[in-house]
N, C-alpha and C positions, 0 to 999 in steps of 0.2 A: 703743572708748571708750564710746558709747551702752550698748552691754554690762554694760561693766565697771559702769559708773556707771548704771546705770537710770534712764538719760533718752532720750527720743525722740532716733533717729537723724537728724533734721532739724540738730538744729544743728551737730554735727560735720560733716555731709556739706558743710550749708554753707559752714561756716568751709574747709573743705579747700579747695573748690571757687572760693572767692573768695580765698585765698592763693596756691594756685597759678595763677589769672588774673592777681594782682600779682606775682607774680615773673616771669612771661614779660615780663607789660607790654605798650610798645607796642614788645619786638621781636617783635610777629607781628601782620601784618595783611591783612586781606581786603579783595579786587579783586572786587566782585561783578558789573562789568562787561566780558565778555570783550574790547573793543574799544574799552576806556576807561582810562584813570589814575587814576580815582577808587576811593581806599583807604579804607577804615575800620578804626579801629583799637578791636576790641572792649575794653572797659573792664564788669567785672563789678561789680557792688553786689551786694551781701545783706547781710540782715536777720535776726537770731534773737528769736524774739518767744513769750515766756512769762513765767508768773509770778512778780515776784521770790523769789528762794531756796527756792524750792518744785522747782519742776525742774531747778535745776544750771544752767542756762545759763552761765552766767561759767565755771567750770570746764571745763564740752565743750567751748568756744568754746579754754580755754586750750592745749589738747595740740595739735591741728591749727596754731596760731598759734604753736607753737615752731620749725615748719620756717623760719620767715623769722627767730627765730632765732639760728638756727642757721648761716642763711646770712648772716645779719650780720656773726657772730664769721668768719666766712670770709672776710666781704668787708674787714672791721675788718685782718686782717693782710694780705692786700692790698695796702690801702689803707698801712698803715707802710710797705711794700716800697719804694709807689710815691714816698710822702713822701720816704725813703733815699736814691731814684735823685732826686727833684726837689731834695734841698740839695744833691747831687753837681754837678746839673748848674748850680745854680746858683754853683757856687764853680767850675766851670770858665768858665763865661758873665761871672763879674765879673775871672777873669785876663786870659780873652783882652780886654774894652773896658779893662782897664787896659793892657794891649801894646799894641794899636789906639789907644789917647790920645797910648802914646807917640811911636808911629809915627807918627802925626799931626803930634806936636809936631814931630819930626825933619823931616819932610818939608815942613811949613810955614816952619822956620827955614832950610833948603835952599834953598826955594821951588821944589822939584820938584813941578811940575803933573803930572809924567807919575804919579810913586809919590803924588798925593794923589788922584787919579783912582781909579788902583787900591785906593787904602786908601777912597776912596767905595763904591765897588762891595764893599768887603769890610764896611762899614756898614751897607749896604742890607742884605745878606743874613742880619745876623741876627736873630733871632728873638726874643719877647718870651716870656717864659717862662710857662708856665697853670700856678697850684699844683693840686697834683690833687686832687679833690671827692672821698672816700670814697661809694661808694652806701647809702643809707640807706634799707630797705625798708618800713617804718612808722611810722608818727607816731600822736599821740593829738591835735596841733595844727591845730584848724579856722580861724584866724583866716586872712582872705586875705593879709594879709603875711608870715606865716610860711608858708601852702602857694606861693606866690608864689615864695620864695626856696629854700623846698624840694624844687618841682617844678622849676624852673632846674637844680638840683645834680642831680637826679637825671632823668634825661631817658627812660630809660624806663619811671617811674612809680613810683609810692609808695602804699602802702597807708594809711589814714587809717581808723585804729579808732576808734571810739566804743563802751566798754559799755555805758551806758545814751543808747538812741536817743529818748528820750525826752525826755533833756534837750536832745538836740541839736536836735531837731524844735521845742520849746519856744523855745529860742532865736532860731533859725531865723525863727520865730514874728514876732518883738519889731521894732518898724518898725527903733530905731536897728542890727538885725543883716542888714539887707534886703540891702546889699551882698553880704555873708556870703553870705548863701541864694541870688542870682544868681550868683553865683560858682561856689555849686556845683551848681547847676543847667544853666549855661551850660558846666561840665565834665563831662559827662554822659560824652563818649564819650574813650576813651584817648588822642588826639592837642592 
């Protein structure tokens, strides 16, 4: 890329080496105590820092940031599959508490304690269904309510690009974005 394009090898190496940090995420983490439980979960930053459109930046930055993607479109069909099997199962979840109502009703016009017992224990055991969260590798979204809701959905992290860090540093800046800037300060490390 640096090559092709005649720009310093920094920003591509960067950007590779900080994309493929956010794709592991936090499934990989280090126990630097052999006699301890205490993990940390590396979380990589970087930074490309040159002159606007004089040295390409935006562009080197863009070819290493297609591997995520690329794993997106991956993760995108997926993620349909999972949705396929989540309406299946919920149309079989809404037959069965419609049999189970009925059965209920039967057994309470009976007044069989013994098969409403049983139809209890067959109420407990089901389950509440989770629609499935597609994973989502990047955002351009700094606000804490949106990383807030997008770091929930995605639990082993999300890359969060900025092209110009400049502005974001600026903002950052601004008393009313102070939350903002603890926020991502007190996110420092992947967990």
């Amino acid at each position: 890329i640096a090559h092709r394009m005649q720009t310093p090898l920094d920003f591509a190496a960067v950007t590779a080496m900080v994309v493929t940090a956010s794709a592991i995420g936090a499934g990989c983490g280090i126990r630097p105590k052999q006699k301890d439980d205490w993990q940390a979960i590396p979380n990589l930053w970087g930074a490309c820092v040159g002159r606007p459109s004089a040295v390409l930046k935006s562009p080197s930055m863009k070819e290493p940031m297609g591997m995520l993607t690329r794993l997106q479109t991956e993760a995108s069909e997926v993620h349909k599959e999972e949705l396929k099997d989540y309406d299946f199962d919920v149309k079989v979840n809404d037959s069965q508490q419609k049999e189970l109502e009925k059965d209920i009703a039967k057994a309470t016009k009976a007044k069989d304690q013994t098969m409403l017992e049983s139809l209890r224990q067959d109420y407990m055991k089901t389950e509440e269904l989770q629609k499935p969260t597609g994973r989502l590798f990047k955002t351009n979204e700094t606000s804490v309510q949106s990383q807030t809701v997008l770091q929930n959905q995605n639990p082993r992290g999300i890359l969060t690009f900025r092209d110009e860090l400049t502005g974001l540093l600026t903002r950052w800046d601004k008393q009313e974005h102070a939350e903002e800037r603890a926020y991502f300060l007190e996110g420092w490390n992947g967990d």
